[in-house]
Every structure is written in C-alpha cells, then in structure tokens.
C-alpha positions as CSV (number, residue, x, y, z in Angstrom):
1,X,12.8,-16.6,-2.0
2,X,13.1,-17.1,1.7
3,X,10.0,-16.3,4.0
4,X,10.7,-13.0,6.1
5,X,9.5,-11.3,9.4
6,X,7.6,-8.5,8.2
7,X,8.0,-6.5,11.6
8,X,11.8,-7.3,11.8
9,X,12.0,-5.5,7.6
10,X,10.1,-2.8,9.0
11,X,11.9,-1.7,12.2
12,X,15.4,-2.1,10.1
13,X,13.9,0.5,7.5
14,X,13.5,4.3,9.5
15,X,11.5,5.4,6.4
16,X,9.8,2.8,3.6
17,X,7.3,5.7,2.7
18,X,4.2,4.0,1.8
19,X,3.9,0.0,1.7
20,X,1.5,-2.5,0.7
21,X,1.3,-5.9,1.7
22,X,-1.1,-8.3,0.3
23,X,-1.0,-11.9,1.1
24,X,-3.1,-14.9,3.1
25,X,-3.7,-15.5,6.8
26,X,-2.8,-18.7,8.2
27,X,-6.3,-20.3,8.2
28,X,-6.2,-19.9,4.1
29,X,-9.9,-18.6,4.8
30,X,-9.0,-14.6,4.3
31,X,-6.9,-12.4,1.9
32,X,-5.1,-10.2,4.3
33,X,-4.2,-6.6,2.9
34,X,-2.2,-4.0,4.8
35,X,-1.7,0.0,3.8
36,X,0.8,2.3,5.7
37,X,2.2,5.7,4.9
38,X,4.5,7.5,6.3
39,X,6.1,11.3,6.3
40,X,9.0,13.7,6.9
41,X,7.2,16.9,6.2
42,X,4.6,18.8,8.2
43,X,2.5,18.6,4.8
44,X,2.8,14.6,4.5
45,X,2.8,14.2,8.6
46,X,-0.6,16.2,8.2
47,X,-2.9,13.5,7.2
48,X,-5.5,11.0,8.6
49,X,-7.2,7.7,7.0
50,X,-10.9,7.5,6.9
51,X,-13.4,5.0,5.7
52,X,-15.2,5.7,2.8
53,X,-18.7,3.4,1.2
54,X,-16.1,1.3,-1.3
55,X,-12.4,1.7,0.9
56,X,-10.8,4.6,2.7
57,X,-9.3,7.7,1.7
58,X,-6.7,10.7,2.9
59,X,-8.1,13.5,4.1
60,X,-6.1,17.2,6.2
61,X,-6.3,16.2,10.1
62,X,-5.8,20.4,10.5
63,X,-7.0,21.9,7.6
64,X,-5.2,24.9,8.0
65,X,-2.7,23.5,7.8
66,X,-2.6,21.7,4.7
67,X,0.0,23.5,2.2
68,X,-0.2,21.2,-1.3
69,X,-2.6,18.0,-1.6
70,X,-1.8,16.9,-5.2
71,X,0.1,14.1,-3.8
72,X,-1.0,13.4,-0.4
73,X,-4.6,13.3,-0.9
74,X,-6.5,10.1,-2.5
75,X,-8.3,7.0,-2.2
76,X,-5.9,4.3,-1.3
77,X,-8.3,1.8,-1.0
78,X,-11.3,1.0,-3.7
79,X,-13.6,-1.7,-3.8
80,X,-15.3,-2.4,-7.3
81,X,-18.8,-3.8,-7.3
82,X,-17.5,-7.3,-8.6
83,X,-15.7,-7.8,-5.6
84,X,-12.0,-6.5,-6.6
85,X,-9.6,-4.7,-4.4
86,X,-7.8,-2.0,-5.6
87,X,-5.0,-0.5,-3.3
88,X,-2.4,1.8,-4.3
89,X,-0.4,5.0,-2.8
90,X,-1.8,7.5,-5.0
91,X,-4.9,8.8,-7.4
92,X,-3.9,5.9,-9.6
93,X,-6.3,4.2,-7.5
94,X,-8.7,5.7,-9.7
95,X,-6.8,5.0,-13.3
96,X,-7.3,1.1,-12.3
97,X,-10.8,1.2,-11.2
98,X,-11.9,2.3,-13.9
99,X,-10.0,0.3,-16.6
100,X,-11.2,-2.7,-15.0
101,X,-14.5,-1.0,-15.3
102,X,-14.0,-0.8,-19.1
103,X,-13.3,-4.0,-19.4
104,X,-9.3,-4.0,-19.3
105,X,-6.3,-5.1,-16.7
106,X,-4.8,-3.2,-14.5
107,X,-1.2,-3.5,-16.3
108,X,-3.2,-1.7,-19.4
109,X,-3.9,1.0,-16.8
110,X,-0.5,1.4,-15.2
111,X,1.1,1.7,-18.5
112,X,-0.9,5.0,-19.0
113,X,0.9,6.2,-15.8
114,X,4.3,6.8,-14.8
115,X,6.3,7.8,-11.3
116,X,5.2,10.8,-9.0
117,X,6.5,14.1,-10.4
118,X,8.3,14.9,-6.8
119,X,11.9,15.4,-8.3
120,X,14.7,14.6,-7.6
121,X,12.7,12.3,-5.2
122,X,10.6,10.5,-8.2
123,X,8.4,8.9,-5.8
124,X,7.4,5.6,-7.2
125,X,3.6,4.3,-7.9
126,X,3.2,1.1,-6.1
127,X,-0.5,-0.8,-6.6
128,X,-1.9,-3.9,-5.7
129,X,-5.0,-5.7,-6.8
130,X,-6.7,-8.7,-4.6
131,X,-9.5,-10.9,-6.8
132,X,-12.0,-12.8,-5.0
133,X,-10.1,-15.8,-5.0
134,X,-7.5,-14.2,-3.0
135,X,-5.1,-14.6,-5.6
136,X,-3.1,-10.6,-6.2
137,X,-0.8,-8.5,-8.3
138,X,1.8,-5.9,-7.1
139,X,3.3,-3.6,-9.4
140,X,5.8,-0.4,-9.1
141,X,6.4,2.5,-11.6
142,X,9.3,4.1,-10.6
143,X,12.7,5.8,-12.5
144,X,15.0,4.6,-14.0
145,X,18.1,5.6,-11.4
146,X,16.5,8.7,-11.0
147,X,16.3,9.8,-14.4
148,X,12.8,11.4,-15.1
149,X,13.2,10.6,-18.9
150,X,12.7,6.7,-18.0
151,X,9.6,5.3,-16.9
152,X,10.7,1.3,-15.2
153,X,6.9,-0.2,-14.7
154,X,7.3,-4.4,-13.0
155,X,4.3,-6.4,-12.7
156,X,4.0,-9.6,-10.4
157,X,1.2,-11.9,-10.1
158,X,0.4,-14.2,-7.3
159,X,-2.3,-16.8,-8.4
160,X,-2.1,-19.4,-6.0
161,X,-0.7,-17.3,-2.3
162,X,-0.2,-20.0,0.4
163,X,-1.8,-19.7,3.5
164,X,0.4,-17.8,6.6
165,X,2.4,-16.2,3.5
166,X,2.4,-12.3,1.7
167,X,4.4,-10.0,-0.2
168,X,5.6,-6.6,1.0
169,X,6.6,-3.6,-1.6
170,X,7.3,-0.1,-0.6
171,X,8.4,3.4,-2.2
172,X,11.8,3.9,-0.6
173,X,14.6,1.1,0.2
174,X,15.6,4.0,3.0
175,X,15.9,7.5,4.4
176,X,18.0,9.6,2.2
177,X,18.5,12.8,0.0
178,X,17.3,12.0,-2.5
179,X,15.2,9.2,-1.3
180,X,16.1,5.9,-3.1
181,X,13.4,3.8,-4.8
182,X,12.7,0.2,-3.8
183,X,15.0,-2.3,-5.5
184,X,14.2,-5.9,-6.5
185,X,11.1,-7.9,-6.1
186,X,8.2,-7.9,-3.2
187,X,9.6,-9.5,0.1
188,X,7.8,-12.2,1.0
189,X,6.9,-12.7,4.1
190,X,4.9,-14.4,7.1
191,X,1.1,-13.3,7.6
192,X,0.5,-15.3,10.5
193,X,-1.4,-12.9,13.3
194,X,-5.2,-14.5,14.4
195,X,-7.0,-11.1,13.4
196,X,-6.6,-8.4,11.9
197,X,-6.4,-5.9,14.8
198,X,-3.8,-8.1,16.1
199,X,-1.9,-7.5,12.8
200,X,-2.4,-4.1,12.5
201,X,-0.7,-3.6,16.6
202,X,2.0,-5.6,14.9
203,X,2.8,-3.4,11.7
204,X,2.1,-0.6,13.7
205,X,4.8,-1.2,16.2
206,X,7.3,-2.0,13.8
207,X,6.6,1.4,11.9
208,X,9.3,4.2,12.6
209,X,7.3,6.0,15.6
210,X,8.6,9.4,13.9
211,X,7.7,8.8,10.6
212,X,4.8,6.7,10.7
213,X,1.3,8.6,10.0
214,X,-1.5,6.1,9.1
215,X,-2.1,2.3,8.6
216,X,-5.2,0.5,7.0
217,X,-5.7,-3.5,7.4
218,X,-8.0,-5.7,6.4
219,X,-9.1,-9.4,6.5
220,X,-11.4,-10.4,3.9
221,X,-13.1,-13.4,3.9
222,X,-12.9,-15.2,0.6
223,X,-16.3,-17.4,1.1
224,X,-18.8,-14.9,2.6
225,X,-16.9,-11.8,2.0
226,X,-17.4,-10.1,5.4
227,X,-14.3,-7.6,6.5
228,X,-12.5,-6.8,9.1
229,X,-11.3,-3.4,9.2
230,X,-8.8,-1.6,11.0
231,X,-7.4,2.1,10.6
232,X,-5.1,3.6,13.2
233,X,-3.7,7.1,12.7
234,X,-1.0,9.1,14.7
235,X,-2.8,12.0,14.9
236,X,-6.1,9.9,16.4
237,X,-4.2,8.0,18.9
238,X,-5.7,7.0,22.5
C-alpha cells in the first residue's frame, strides 16, 4: 500500500465523520494519535472536546441546546494505568478499557459490540489502541451493506509502524443519504509534522470548514512518556 497525503484524503472527503489516525513521527521517538469529528446536525455540530485526568471527552458547548446525547457524548480518549491508549468514536471506549482491565484484548471486547443503532445510517464503531511500544490496532464494526441483521467487525494490527508513517480510518467514505460506511483497509499515510501543534494546524485545515467540529492530537513519547496535547474546537476558536 502506497504512502498517502493525509491532508490531500481529507480535503477530497466533504464529510469522513469521525477519524482516527495512529501512526509514528518522523524521529521514530513518539506515537502520534490524531481524533476528529465532525457533524451535519445542530445536535452533532453542538459539541466541544475537553481534557479529562486519563484522555478527553465530549461534552454540550450550549446546553440548551443539546437535544439527544446517546451518541454524541463519550470519552474518546482513555488512558489505562499501564500505559495503553484507547481511542475510539463512541462509549466503546469504555467496553475496551475495561476488558483489558480484566485481563482480555480488545478484539474480545469489540466482538461484544456491534455498529451505532442510527439507521439507515448504521454508523460504524471505529477504535484504536496504541501500546507503549508504539506499536497499534484499528478496528471498524460496521453493517453489512447496510443491513442491520449483519454485524462486519475487521481487526488490523501494526506491530512494527515505521517512523514518518500512520494509518487513517473513518466512519463515512462520503456525504450522502444514507451515509456510506468506510470501505477497505486504513490508508496509510505520511506523519511527518515537527510537533504536534504543527500537526493538529494541518488536519485541521484539511477538515471540511462546515462540517468539522473538534480535533484531539497527541505526541507521546515512547521512552519518557511525556505528551503533547492539542484540542482545537469550532465552537472555541480565536
């Protein structure tokens, strides 16, 4: 699989939903993780990312205005005491933690789950996990051609990422009605910003300016373990 601009897939694609990216900066020294989401409704639109003591979570920017949170508010981001990073687009988020609290994988806890209930849409789960080694998985749950009877659930593992190099996987291939789930495996693609902030101004920028709501990155260094953080959201702009 060819190496790809992520910017260039992401300003060709009005509306991926939510994305994950997990991968390694070019110095090999940090795993580099990257969180967006994105909205068409006033609901989804409504919504801000905020650190929390092990990750980030969703939260109402007006709460007035806030109409059904079942799907829209979670924790995205977890961190578990032994040093794993859990990121996914929904409560799953919580499934994983704690199976690999228990003791298991996260496949064991994805097979409990299935896609979002948002038919005909059938939203697709998408979850990541970065070890401290900065080795990854990615996985979707998603329909099977929109048929709610058929649960699809892939699983890909990344044990030995090379440095300057990540995968990208999203929700939605494109806008549409209804919206079409990802196809095919992660892209790969470059990770090759300095810094994290310079990496979050570039997936921002690339981001439909309409559609896109929030965006969480991180560089975590895989000898000390010290983060770099970034969270930019629409609604707190300037």
């Amino acid at each position: 699989m060819s190496i790809q601009d992520l910017s260039a897939l992401l300003r060709a694609n009005s509306y991926p939903g939510r994305g994950i990216v997990l991968g390694r900066t070019a110095g090999g020294r940090q795993a580099a993780i990257a969180y967006f989401i994105m909205g068409r409704s006033e609901n989804s639109r409504n919504r801000v990312f905020e650190e929390t003591e092990d990750g980030i979570r969703t939260r109402a920017f007006d709460e007035g205005k806030m109409t059904d949170p079942s799907l829209i508010i979670y924790h995205p981001v977890r961190v578990l005491p032994n040093g794993l990073t859990v990121v996914t687009n929904g409560d799953q988020t919580d499934t994983i933690r704690d199976s690999l609290a228990q003791g298991h994988c996260y496949r064991h806890a994805l097979n409990t789950r299935t896609f979002e209930p948002d038919g005909p849409n059938y939203t697709p789960r998408i979850s990541g996990v970065v070890k401290p080694d900065g080795s990854y998985n990615l996985s979707i749950l998603k329909s099977l051609d929109g048929d709610p009877g058929c649960c699809c659930r892939y699983f890909y593992e990344y044990s030995a990422p090379a440095a300057g190099t990540g995968h990208l996987i999203h929700t939605y291939q494109g806008d549409g009605t209804p919206l079409p789930s990802f196809e095919g495996e992660p892209r790969r693609v470059a990770v090759t910003a300095p810094d994290a902030r310079t990496w979050a101004e570039e997936i921002w920028a690339a981001l439909d300016g309409e559609n896109k709501v929030s965006l969480f990155v991180r560089y975590l260094d895989l000898e000390t373990g010290v983060a770099d953080t970034v969270l930019i959201n629409k609604h707190q702009e300037g």
